[in-house]
C-alpha positions in Angstrom: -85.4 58.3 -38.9 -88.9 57.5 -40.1 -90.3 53.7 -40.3 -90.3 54.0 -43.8 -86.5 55.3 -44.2 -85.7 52.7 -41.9 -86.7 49.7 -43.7 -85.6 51.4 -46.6 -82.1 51.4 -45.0 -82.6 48.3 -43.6 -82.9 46.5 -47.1 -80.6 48.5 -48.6 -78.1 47.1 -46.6 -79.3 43.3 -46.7 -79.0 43.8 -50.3 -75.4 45.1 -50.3 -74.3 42.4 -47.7 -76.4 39.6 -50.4 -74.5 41.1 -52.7 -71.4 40.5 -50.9 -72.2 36.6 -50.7 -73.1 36.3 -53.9 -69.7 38.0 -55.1 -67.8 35.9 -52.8 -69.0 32.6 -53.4 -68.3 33.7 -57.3 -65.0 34.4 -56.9 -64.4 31.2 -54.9 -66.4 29.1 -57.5 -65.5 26.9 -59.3 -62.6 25.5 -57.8 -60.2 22.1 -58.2 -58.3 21.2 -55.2 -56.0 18.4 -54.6 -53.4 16.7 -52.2 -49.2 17.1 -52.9 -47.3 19.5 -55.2 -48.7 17.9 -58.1 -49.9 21.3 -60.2 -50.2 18.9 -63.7 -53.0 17.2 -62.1 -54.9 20.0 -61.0 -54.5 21.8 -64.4 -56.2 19.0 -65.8 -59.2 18.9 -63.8 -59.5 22.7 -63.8 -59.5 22.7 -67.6 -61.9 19.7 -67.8 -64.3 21.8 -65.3 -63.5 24.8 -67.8 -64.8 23.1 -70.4 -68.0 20.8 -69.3 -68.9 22.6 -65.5 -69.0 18.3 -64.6 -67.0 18.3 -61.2 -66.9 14.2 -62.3 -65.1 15.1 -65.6 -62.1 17.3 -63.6 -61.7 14.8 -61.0 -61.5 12.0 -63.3 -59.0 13.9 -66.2 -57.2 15.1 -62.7 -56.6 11.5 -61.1 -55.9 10.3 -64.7 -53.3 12.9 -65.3 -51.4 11.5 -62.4 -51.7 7.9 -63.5 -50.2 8.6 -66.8 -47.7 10.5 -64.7 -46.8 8.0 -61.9 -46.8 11.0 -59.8 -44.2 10.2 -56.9 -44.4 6.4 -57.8 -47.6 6.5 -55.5 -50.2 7.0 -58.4 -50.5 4.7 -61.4 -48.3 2.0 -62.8 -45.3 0.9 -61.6 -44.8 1.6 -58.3 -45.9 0.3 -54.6 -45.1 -3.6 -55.7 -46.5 -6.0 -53.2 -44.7 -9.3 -51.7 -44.8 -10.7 -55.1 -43.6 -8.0 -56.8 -47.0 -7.1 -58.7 -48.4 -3.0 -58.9 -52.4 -3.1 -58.3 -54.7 0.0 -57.8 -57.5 1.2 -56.0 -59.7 4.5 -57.1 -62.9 6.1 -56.0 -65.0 8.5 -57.7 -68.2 10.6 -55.8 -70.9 12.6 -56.8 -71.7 15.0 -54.2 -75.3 15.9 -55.7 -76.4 12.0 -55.7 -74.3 10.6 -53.2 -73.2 7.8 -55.5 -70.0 6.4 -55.5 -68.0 4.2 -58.1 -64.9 1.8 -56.8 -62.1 -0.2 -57.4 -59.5 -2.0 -55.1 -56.9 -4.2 -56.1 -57.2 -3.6 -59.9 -55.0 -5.8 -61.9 -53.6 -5.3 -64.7 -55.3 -2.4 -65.8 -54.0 1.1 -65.9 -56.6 3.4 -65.9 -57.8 2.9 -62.1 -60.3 5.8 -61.8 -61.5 5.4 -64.9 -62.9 2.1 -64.3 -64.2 3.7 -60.8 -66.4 5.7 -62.8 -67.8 2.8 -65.4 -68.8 1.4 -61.5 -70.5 4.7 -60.9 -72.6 5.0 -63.9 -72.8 1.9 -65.4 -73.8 -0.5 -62.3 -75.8 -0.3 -59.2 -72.8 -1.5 -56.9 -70.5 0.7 -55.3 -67.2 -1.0 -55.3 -65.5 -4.3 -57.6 -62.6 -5.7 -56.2 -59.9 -8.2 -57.4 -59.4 -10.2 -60.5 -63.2 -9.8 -61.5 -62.5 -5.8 -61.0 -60.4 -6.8 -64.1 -62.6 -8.5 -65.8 -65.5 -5.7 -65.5 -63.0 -3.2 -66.9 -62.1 -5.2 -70.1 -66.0 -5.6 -70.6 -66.1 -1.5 -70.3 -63.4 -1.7 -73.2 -60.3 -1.7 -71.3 -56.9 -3.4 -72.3 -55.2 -5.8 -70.3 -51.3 -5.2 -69.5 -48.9 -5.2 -67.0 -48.5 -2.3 -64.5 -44.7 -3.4 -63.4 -41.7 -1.6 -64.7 -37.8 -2.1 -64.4 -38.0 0.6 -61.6 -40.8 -1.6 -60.0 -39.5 -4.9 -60.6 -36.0 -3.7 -59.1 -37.6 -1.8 -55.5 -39.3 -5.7 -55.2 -35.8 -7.8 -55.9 -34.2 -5.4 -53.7 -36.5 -5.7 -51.0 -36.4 -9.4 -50.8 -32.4 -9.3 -50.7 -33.2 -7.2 -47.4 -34.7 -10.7 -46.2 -38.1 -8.3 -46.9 -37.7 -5.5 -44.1 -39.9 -3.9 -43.7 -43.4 -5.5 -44.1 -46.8 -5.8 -42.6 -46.7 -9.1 -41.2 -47.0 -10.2 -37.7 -47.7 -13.2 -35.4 -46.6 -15.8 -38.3 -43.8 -18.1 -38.5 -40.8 -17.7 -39.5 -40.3 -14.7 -37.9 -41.7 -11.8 -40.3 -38.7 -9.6 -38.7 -35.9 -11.6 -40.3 -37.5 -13.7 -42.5 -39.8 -13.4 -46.2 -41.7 -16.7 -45.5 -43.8 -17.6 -46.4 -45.8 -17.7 -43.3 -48.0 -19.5 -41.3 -49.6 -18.3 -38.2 -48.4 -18.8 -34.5 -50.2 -19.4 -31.5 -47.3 -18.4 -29.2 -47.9 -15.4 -26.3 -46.9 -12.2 -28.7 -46.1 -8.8 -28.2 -49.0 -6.1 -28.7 -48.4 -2.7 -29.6 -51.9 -1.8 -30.4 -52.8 -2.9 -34.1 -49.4 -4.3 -34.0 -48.3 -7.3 -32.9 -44.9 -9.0 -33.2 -43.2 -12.4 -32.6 -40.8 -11.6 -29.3 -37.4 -10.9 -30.4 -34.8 -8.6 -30.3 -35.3 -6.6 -33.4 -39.2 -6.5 -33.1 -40.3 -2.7 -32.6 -43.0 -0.7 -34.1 -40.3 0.8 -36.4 -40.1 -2.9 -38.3 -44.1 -1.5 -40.1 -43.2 0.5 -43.5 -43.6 4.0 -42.7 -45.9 6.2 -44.9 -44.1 9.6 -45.8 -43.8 11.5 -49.0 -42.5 8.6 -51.0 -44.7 6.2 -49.4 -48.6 7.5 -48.9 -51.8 6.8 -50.2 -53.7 8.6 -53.0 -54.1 11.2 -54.8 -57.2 12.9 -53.4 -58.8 15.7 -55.5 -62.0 17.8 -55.1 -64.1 19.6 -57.6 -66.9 22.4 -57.3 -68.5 23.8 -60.5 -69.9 26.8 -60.9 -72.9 25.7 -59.7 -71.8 24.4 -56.6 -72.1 20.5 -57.4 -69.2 18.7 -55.7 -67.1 15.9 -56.4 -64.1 14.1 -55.3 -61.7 11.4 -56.9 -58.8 9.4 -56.0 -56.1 7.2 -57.7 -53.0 4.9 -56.0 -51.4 2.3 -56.1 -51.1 1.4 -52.1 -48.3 0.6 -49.9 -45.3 -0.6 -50.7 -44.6 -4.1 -50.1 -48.2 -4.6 -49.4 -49.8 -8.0 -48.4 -51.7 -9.4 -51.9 -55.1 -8.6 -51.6 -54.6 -5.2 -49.8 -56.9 -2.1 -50.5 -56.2 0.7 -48.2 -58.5 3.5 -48.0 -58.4 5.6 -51.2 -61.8 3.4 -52.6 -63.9 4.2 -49.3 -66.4 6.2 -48.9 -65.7 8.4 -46.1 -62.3 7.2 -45.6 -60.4 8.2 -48.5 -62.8 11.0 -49.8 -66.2 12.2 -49.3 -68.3 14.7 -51.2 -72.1 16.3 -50.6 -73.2 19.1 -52.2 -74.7 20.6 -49.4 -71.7 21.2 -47.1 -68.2 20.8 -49.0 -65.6 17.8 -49.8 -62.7 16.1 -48.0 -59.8 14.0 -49.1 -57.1 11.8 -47.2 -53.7 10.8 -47.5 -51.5 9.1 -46.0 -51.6 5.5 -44.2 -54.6 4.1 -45.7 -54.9 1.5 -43.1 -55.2 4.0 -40.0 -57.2 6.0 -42.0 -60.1 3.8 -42.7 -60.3 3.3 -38.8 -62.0 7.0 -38.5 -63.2 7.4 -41.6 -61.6 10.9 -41.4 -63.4 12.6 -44.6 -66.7 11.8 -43.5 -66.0 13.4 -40.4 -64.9 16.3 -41.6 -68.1 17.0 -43.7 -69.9 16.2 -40.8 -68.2 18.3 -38.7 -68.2 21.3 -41.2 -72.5 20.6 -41.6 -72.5 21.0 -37.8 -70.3 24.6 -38.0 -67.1 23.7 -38.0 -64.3 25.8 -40.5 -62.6 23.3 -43.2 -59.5 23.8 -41.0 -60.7 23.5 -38.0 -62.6 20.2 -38.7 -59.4 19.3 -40.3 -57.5 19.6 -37.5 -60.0 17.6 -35.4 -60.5 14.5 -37.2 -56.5 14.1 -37.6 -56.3 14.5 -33.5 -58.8 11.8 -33.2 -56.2 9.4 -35.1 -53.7 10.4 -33.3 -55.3 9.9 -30.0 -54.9 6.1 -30.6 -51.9 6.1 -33.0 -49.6 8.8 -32.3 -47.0 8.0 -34.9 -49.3 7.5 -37.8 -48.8 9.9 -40.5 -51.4 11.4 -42.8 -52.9 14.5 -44.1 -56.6 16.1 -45.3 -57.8 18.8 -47.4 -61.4 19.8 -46.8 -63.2 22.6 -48.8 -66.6 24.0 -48.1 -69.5 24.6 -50.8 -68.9 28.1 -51.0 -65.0 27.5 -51.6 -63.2 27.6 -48.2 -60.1 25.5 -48.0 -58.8 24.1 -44.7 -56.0 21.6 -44.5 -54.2 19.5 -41.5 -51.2 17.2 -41.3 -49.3 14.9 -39.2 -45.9 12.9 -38.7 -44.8 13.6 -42.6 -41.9 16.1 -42.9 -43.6 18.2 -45.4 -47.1 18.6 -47.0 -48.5 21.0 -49.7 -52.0 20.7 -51.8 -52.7 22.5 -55.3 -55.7 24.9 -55.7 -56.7 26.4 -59.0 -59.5 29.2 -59.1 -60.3 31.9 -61.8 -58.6 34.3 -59.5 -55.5 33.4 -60.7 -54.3 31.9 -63.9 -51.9 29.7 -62.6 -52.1 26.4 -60.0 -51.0 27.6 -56.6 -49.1 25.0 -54.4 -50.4 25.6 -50.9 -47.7 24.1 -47.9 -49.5 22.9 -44.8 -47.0 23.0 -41.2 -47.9 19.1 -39.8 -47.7 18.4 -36.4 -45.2 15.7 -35.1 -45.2 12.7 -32.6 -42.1 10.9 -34.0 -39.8 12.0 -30.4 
């Protein structure tokens, strides 16, 4: 073969295997991904995408669509009361091409959580509100007051309490937290430590007295977006844990913790328990670890293992995409996870299940 038929080959078949890429990363692009079997959501942040290309706009009309749903009682209104019986929220939004991210935790009052994350986004310079004055900035962006409990709600808080409030997330307080609703005052007695936790001695204390996080009882809604252009976002939207301490945002809000988006490698989001999860800040890891080589499942799989190095029964699960559209997913301790995907390949929302790896001997 000549020089000149040889380069001539040569960039014929550069050009083919460009072509390749390019055809590829269409056919992956755009894409909407979130976390559980909730298809409804992801049909509203696909057809959002559909019609503006903003990966913001799906991830919002996503998150939103499972607010107005109360998807599992974990999302939204009326669901996950606290010790006195009262539903807050915590949402997050993230622009992968900026970097800037828009916050709420402990929203009262107010039902459209990630809605009021993005008024933080673009219309401050701060990153998260919090509290009673989250409130007050979401009236000011023209939202209504109301109350987030429900019959359903108000009833999972009454019947909690006639359980002398088991479980909850208290420890080294008087009266014992174990048997007892308080309220509390803290101890100075020798305790029992079982890591985080820490327990009053007696009879009934075990780790099993903490609430356990499982598919009734997890953090978020997590949600990812990539347009056509490649621009990533990610969202979420939850009301918490039930029987929460007042005041309690978990990790759906942070940065890194409950999602995390950059344009140039991919997205994450988490779900699960919120208060483990912040710990490692397991999205942020996975992006990192994806920018450094790392498949979406395999850095999936890694930044879950790192959790459960220090906290074998903790339960929780991540979805991580790439930028050019590769989904990877891991799980642990819950009996069952699934995420939704929605692509032009097909013209339906496929529900994707995940096999999780279990501790709980």
């Amino acid at each position: 073969m000549s020089k000149q038929n040889f380069f001539r080959h040569h960039n014929f078949v550069v050009g083919l295997l460009l072509l390749f890429y390019v055809m590829e990363r269409i056919s992956s692009l755009p894409v909407v991904v979130n976390t559980w079997p909730w298809p409804q959501a992801t049909d509203a942040g696909w057809k959002a995408l559909m019609e503006s290309d903003d990966p913001i706009d799906a991830v919002v009309e996503g998150c939103t669509r499972c607010e107005e749903d109360q998807c599992d009682g974990t999302v939204g209104y009326g669901g996950s009361p606290d010790e006195d019986g009262e539903t807050t929220l915590d949402a997050m939004v993230m622009n992968g091409t900026t970097m800037d991210v828009g916050s709420v935790g402990c929203l009262r009052r107010i039902k459209e959580a990630i809605k009021v994350a993005r008024h933080v986004l673009e219309d401050t310079k701060h990153t998260m509100l919090a509290g009673e004055l989250a409130t007050k900035f979401a009236v000011e962006m023209g939202f209504t007051e109301q109350s987030l409990s429900t019959d359903e709600s108000t009833k999972k808080w009454k019947d909690w309490q006639e359980k002398k409030c088991q479980p909850n997330f208290r420890c080294n307080v008087t009266p014992n937290p174990n048997i007892s609703c308080g309220p509390y005052q803290p101890v100075q007695s020798p305790s029992l430590s079982v890591g985080k936790l820490k327990f009053t001695p007696s009879a009934s204390s075990s780790v099993a007295d903490r609430p356990t996080f499982d598919e009734g009882n997890h953090d978020t809604i997590g949600m990812i977006a990539i347009n056509s252009e490649g621009k990533v976002a990610v969202g979420t939207s939850t009301n918490g844990a039930n029987h929460k301490i007042p005041g309690r945002v978990g990790d759906s809000p942070i940065a890194g913790a409950g999602a995390y988006a950059d344009d140039e490698v991919g997205g994450a989001v988490a779900t699960g328990d919120g208060d483990v999860m912040m710990r490692f800040l397991p999205a942020y890891m996975i992006v990192e670890l994806m920018r450094n080589g790392e498949n979406p499942t395999s850095a999936a799989d890694i930044s879950l293992k790192r959790i459960i190095k220090h906290y074998p029964q903790f339960t929780g699960a991540v979805v991580a995409i790439s930028k050019h559209g590769v989904i990877g997913s891991a799980c642990h301790g819950f009996n069952s996870f699934k995420y939704c995907v929605r692509r032009h390949e097909s013209s339906e929302t496929r529900v994707i299940p995940v096999a999780c790896s279990n501790y709980h001997l």
